[in-house]
C-alpha positions as CSV (number, residue, x, y, z in Angstrom):
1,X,193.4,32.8,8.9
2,X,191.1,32.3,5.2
3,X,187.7,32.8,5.4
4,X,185.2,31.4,2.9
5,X,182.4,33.9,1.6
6,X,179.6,32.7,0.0
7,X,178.0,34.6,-2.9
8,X,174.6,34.8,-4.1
9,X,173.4,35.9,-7.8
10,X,170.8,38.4,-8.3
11,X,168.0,39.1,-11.3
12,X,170.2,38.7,-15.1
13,X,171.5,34.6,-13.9
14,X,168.5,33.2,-14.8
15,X,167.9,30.5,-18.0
16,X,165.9,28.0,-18.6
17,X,167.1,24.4,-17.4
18,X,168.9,25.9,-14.2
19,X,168.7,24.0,-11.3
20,X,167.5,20.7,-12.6
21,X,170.7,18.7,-13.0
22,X,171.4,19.2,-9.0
23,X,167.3,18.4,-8.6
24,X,167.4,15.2,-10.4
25,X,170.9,14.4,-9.0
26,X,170.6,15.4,-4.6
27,X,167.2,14.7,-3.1
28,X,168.3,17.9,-1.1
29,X,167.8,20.1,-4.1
30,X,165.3,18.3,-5.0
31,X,163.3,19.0,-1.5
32,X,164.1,22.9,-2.0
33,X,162.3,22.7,-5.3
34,X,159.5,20.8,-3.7
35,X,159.4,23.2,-0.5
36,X,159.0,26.6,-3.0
37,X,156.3,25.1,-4.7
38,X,154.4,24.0,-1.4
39,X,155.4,28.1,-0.3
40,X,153.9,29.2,-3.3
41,X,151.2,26.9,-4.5
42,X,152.7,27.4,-7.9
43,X,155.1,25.1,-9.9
44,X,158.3,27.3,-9.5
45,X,160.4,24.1,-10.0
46,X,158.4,24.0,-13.3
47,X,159.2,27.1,-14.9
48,X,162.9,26.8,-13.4
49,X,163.5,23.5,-15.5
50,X,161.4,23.6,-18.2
51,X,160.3,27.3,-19.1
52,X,159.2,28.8,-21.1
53,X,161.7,31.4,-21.4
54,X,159.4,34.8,-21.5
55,X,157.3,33.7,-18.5
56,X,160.6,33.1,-16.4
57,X,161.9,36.8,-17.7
58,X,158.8,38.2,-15.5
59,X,160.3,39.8,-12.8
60,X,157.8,38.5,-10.2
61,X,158.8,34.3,-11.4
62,X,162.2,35.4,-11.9
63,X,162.8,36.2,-8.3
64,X,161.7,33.4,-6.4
65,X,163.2,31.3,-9.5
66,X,166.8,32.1,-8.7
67,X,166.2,32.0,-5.1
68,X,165.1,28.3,-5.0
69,X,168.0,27.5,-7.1
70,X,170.4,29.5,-5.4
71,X,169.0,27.9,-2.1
72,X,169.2,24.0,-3.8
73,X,172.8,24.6,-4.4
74,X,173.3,25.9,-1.0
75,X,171.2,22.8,0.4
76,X,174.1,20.5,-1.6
77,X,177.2,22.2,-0.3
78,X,176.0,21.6,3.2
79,X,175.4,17.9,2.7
80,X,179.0,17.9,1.5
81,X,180.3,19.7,4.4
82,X,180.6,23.2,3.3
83,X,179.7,26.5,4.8
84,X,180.6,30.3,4.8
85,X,182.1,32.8,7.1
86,X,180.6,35.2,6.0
87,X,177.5,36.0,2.8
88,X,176.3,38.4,0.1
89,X,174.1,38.8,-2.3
90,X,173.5,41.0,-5.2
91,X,170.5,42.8,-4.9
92,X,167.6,39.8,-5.1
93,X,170.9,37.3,-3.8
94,X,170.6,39.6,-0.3
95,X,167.7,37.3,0.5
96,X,169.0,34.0,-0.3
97,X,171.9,35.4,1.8
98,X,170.1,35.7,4.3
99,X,168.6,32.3,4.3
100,X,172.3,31.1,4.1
101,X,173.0,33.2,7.2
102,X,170.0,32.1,9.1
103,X,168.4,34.9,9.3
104,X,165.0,34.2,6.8
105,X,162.9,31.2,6.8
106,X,163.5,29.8,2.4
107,X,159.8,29.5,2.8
108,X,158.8,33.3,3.8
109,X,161.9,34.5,1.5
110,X,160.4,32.8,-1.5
111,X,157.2,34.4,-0.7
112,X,158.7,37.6,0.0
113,X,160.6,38.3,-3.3
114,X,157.5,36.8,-5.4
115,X,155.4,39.4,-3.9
116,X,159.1,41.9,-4.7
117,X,159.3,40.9,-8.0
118,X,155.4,41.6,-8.7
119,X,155.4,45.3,-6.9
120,X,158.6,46.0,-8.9
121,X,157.0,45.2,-11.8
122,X,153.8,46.8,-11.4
123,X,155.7,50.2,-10.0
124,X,156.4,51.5,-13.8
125,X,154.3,51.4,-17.1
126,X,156.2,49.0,-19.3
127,X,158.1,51.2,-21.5
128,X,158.8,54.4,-19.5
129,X,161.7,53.4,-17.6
130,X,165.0,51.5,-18.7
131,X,168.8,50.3,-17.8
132,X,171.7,50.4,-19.2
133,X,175.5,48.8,-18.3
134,X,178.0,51.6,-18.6
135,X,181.3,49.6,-19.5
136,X,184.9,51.7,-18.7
137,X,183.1,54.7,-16.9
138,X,184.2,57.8,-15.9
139,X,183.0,57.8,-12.4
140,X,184.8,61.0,-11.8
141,X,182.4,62.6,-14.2
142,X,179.4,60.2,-12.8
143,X,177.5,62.8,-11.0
144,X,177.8,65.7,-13.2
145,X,176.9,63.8,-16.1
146,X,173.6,62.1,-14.0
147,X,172.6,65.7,-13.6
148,X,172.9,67.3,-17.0
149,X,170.9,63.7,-18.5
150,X,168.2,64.4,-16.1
151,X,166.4,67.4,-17.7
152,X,163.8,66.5,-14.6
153,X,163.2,63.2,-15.4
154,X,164.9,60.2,-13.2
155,X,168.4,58.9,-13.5
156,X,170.8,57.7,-11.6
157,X,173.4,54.9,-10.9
158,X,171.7,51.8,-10.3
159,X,174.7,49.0,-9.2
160,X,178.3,49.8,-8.8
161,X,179.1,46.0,-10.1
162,X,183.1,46.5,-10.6
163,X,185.1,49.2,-11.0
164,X,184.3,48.8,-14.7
165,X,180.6,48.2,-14.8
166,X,178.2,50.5,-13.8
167,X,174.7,50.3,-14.1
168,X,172.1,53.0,-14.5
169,X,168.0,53.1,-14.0
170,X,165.3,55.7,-14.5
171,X,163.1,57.2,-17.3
172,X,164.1,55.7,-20.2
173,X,164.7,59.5,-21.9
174,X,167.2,60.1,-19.4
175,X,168.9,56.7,-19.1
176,X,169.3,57.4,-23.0
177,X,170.6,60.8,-22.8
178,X,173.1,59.9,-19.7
179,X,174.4,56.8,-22.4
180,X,175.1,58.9,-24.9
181,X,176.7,61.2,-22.5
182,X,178.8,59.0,-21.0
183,X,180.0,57.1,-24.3
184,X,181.1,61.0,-24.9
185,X,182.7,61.5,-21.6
186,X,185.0,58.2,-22.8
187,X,183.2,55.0,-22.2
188,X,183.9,52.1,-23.9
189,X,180.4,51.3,-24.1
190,X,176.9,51.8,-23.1
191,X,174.4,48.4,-23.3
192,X,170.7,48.9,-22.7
193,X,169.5,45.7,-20.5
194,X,166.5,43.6,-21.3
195,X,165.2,44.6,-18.2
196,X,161.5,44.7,-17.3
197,X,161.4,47.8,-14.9
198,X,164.6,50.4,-13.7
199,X,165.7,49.0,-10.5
200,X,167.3,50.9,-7.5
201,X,166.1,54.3,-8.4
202,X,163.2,56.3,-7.2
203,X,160.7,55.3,-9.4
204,X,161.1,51.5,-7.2
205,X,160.0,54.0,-3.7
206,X,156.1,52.8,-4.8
207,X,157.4,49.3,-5.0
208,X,159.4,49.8,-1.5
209,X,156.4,51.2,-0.4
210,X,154.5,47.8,-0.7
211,X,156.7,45.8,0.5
212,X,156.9,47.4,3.8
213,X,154.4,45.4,5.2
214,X,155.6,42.2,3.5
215,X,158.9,42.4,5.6
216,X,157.3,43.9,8.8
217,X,155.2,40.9,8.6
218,X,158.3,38.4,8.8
219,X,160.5,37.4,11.3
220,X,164.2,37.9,10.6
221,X,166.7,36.0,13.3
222,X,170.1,37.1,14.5
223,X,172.3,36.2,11.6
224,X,174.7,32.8,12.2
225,X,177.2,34.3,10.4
226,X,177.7,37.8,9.2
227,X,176.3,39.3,5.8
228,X,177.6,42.4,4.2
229,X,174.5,44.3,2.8
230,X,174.2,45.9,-0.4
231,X,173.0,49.5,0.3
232,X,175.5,50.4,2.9
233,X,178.2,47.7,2.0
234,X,178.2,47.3,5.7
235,X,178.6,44.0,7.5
236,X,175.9,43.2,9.7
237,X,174.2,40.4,12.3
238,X,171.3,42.0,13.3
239,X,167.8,40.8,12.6
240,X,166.0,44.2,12.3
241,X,169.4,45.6,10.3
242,X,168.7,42.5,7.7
243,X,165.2,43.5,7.1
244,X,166.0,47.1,6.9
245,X,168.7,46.7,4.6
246,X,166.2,44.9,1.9
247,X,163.5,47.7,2.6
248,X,166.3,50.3,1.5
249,X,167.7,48.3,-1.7
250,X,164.4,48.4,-3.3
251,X,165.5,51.9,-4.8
252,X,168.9,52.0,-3.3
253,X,171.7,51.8,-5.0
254,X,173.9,48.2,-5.3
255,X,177.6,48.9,-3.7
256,X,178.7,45.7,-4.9
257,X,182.4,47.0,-5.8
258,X,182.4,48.2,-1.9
259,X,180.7,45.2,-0.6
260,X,183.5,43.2,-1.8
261,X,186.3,45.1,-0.7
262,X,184.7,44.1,2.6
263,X,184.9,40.7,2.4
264,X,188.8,41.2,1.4
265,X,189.2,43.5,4.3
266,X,187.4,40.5,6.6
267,X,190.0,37.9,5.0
268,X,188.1,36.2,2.6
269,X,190.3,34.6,0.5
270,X,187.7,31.9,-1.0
271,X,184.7,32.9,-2.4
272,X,182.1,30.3,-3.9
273,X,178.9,32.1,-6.0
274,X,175.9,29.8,-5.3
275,X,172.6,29.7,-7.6
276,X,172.6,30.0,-11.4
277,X,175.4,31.5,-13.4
278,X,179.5,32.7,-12.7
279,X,178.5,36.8,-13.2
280,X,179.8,37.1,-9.4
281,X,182.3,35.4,-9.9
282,X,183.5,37.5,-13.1
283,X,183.0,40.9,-11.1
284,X,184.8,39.7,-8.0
285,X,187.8,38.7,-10.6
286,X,188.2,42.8,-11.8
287,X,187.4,43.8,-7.9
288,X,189.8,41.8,-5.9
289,X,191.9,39.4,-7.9
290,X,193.3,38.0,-5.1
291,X,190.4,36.3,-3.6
292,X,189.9,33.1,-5.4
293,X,186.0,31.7,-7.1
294,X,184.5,28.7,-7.9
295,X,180.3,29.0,-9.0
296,X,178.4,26.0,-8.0
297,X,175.0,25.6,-9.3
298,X,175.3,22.2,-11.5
299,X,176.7,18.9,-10.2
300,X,179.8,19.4,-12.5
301,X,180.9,22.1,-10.4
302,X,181.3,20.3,-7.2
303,X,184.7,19.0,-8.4
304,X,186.1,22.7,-8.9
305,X,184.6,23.5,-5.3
306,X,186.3,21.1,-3.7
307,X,189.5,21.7,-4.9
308,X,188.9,25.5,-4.6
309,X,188.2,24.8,-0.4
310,X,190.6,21.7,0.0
């Protein structure tokens, strides 16, 4: 029997302008962008539709950004009659995942990944840590090359996006030196990221840290329908497993390749990306071509979603 799996874009889908066409068109969306600014006493829907573009880049009003979009578009597919069997997220997209699923009030989540986004960014110095995308790596060389490029600085691989993306995060010495090395080893390329802070690595542990409390402080339900996390790539329903699993992420690595060999292996055969841009949709393309996409985060794409889950 197909299952449907809803997907849900993390920190890199953001631009200025998303989510106001399905605002100004579904007083649903609309509510969602009302609801996140109530949650926050600040004009998310503001910044979201209007910019400008280097206040919505900081990491702490990029997070809730996508998440309120994410959770509009979500708000629209169930007016028209659509839900998942089953969620994910890519890092940040674990919480509006969870939303979908249930699990996390939108009003605590938004709070939640403001307050994410703001520890993130405050856990490294601007400057000392970085990114980079590794394009065609050799993950058979992966961790000897992570080791040599470390010289006792931090490095290590950040996302596992798709069998030909891999993402790596730490002091930006070392995320230089591990580029170089893989571009060596027989990379197509290595692309430093616009990024604020190095994500999932250890230098996040100060941001985890401070965000303990955050999630002990909110109540996380018994999921409605499964979720398969990011740091285990392991499909779960449990309230207390849902909050552990975004404690871990903070410098835990993204299994995203994994993740969505899950949902193949649960019999997704439809997936829909929901929230602002079709990177999901791309990655889940070069993991498993057989499961069909459509993204929906503009009224223009409800036509391609309905024909995608007719």
């Amino acid at each position: 029997m197909s299952k449907i799996a809803f997907l849900f874009p993390g920190q890199g889908s953001q631009a200025t302008g998303m989510g106001k066409a399905l605002a100004d068109a579904y007083p649903a969306a609309k509510a969602v962008f009302q609801e996140a600014d109530d949650a926050l006493a600040y004009p998310i829907s503001k910044l979201c539709f209007e910019g400008p573009d280097d206040q919505l880049r900081l990491t702490q009003n990029t997070q809730p950004a996508l998440l309120t979009v994410s959770i509009a578009a979500l708000a629209v597919l169930r007016e028209n009659g659509y839900a998942p069997a089953i969620v994910a997220g890519h890092s940040l997209g674990e919480y509006s995942a969870l939303v979908a699923a249930g699990s996390l009030k939108f009003a605590d989540a938004v709070r939640l990944v403001r307050q994410r986004g703001l520890y993130m960014q405050e856990a490294v110095p601007a400057g000392v840590g970085a990114m980079a995308a590794i394009l065609k790596p050799p993950l058979d060389k992966l961790e000897a090359i992570l080791a040599e490029a470390a010289q006792g600085e931090v490095v290590s691989a950040a996302n596992f996006n798709s069998p030909d993306q891999l993402v790596i995060a730490g002091h930006a010495g070392a995320v230089a030196r591990a580029s170089e090395a893989f571009k060596a080893a027989g990379a197509k390329r290595a692309v430093p990221l616009p990024v604020s802070a190095p994500f999932h690595c250890s230098l996040m542990e100060p941001a985890q840290q401070r965000l303990k409390g955050d999630l002990d402080s909110c109540e996380f339900a018994y999921l409605a329908v499964p979720l398969i996390n990011n740091v285990e790539a392991r499909e779960i329903l449990a309230g207390d497993d849902a909050r552990q699993g975004l404690y871990l992420q903070v410098p835990g690595a993204v299994r995203w390749t994994d993740a969505m060999h899950k949902l193949a292996a649960y019999g997704v055969d439809r997936a829909v990306e929901v929230g602002a841009g079709a990177v999901l949709c791309g990655l889940l393309r070069q993991i498993e071509p057989g499961i069909k996409t459509a993204k929906f985060g503009d009224p223009a794409d409800l036509e391609k979603v309905r024909e995608l889950l007719a």
